[in-house]
C-alpha positions as CSV (number, residue, x, y, z in Angstrom):
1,X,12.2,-14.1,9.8
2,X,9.1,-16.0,10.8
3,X,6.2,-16.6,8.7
4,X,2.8,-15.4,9.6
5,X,-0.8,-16.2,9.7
6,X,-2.8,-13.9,6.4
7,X,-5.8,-15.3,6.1
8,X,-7.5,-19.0,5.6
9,X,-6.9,-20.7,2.1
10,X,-10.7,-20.9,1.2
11,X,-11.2,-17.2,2.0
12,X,-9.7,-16.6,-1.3
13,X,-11.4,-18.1,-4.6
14,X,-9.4,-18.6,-7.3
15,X,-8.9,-15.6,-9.7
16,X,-9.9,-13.4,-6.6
17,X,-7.8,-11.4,-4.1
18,X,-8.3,-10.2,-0.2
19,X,-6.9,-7.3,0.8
20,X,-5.0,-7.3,3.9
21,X,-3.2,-4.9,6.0
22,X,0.2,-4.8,7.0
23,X,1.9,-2.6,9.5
24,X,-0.7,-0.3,8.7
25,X,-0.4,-0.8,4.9
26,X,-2.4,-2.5,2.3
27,X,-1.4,-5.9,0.8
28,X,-3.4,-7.9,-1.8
29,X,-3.0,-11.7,-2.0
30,X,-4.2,-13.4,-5.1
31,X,-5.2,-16.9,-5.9
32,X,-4.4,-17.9,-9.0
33,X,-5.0,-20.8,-10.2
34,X,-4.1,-22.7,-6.3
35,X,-0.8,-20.8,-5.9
36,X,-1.3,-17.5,-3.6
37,X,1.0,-14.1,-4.1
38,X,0.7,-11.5,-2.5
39,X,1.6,-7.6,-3.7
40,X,1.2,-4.1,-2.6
41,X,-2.5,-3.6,-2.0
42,X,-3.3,0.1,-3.5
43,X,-2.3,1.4,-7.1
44,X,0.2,3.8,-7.2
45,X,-1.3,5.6,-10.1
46,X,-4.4,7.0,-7.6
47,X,-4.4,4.3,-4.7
48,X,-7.1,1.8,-6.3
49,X,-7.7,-1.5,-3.9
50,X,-6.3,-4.1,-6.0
51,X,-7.2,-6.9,-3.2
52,X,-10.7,-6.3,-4.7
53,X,-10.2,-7.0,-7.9
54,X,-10.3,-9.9,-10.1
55,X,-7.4,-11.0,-12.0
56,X,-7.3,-11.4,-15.8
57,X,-4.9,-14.3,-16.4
58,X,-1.6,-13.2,-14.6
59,X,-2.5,-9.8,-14.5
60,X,-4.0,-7.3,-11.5
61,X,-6.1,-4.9,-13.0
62,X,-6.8,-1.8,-11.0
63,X,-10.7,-1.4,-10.7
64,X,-10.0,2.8,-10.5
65,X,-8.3,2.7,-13.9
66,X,-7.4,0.0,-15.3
67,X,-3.8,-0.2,-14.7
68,X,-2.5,-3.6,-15.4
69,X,0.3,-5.7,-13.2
70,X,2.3,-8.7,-13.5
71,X,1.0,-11.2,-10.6
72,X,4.1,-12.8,-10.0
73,X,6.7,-9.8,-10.9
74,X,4.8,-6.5,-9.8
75,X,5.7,-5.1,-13.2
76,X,3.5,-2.3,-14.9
77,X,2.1,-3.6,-18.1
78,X,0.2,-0.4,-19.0
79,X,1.1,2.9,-20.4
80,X,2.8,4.9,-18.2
81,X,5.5,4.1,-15.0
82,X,5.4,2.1,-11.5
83,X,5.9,-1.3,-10.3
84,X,4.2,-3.0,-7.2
85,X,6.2,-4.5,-4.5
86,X,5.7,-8.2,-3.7
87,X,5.4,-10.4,-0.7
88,X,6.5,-14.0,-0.3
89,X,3.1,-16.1,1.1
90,X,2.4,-19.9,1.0
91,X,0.3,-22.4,2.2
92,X,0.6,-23.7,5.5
93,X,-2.4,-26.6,5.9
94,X,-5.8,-24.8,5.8
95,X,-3.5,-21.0,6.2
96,X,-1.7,-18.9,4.1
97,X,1.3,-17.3,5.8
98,X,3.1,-14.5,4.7
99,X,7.6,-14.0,5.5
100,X,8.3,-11.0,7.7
101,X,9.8,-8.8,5.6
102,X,11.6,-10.9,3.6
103,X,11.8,-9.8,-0.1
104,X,11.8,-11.8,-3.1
105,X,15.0,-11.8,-5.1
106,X,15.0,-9.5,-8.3
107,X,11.6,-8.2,-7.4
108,X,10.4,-4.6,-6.3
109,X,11.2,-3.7,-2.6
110,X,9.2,-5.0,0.1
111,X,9.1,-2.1,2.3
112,X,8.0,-2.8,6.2
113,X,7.4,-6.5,7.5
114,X,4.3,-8.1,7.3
115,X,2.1,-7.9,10.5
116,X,-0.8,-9.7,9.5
117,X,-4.3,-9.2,11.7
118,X,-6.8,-8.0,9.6
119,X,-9.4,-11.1,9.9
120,X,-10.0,-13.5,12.8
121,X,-8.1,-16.5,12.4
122,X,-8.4,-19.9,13.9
């Protein structure tokens, strides 16, 4: 599998996501700290946009409710069940590029491949 355009680097400050979509779907990649990854875009306690939030440390809070996520894992840190899936990105010069349905070893299922178009990108 190929990697694809996402977005441009500095469209994402660091502690910040961007939601994307992806065969129809919504994906949020982070920037944490430099590094970029990329999980399922909506909660799945009641569909809250995570690619809007802000991350606390590691963590993806959901702005509906306050779920809590592992960045790097997907794993639910709060009370209750559900894990996000998560996408292998990097940096590509001034691009991040996201795998076509690749998953990432030991981590929740990926689901479709990525078909990134959701900004303009030069």
């Amino acid at each position: 599998p190929e990697f694809r355009k996402v977005a441009k680097v500095d469209q994402i400050p660091v502690g910040h996501g961007l939601p994307v979509i992806a065969n129809s779907k919504p994906i949020a990649i982070f920037n944490l700290d430099g590094t970029f990854h990329a999980v399922q875009g909506d909660c799945p306690h009641q569909g809250g946009a995570l690619g809007e939030s802000k991350l606390d440390g590691t963590d993806v809070v959901c702005p509906l409710h306050k779920w809590r996520f592992d960045l790097k894992t997907g794993a639910y840190k709060s009370v209750g069940t559900g894990n996000l899936r998560v996408y292998e990105v990097k940096v590509e010069g001034d691009h991040m590029v996201g795998k076509d349905g690749c998953p990432i070893p030991g981590r929740a299922e990926l689901g479709s491949d990525f078909v990134y178009r959701p900004y303009p990108i030069s």
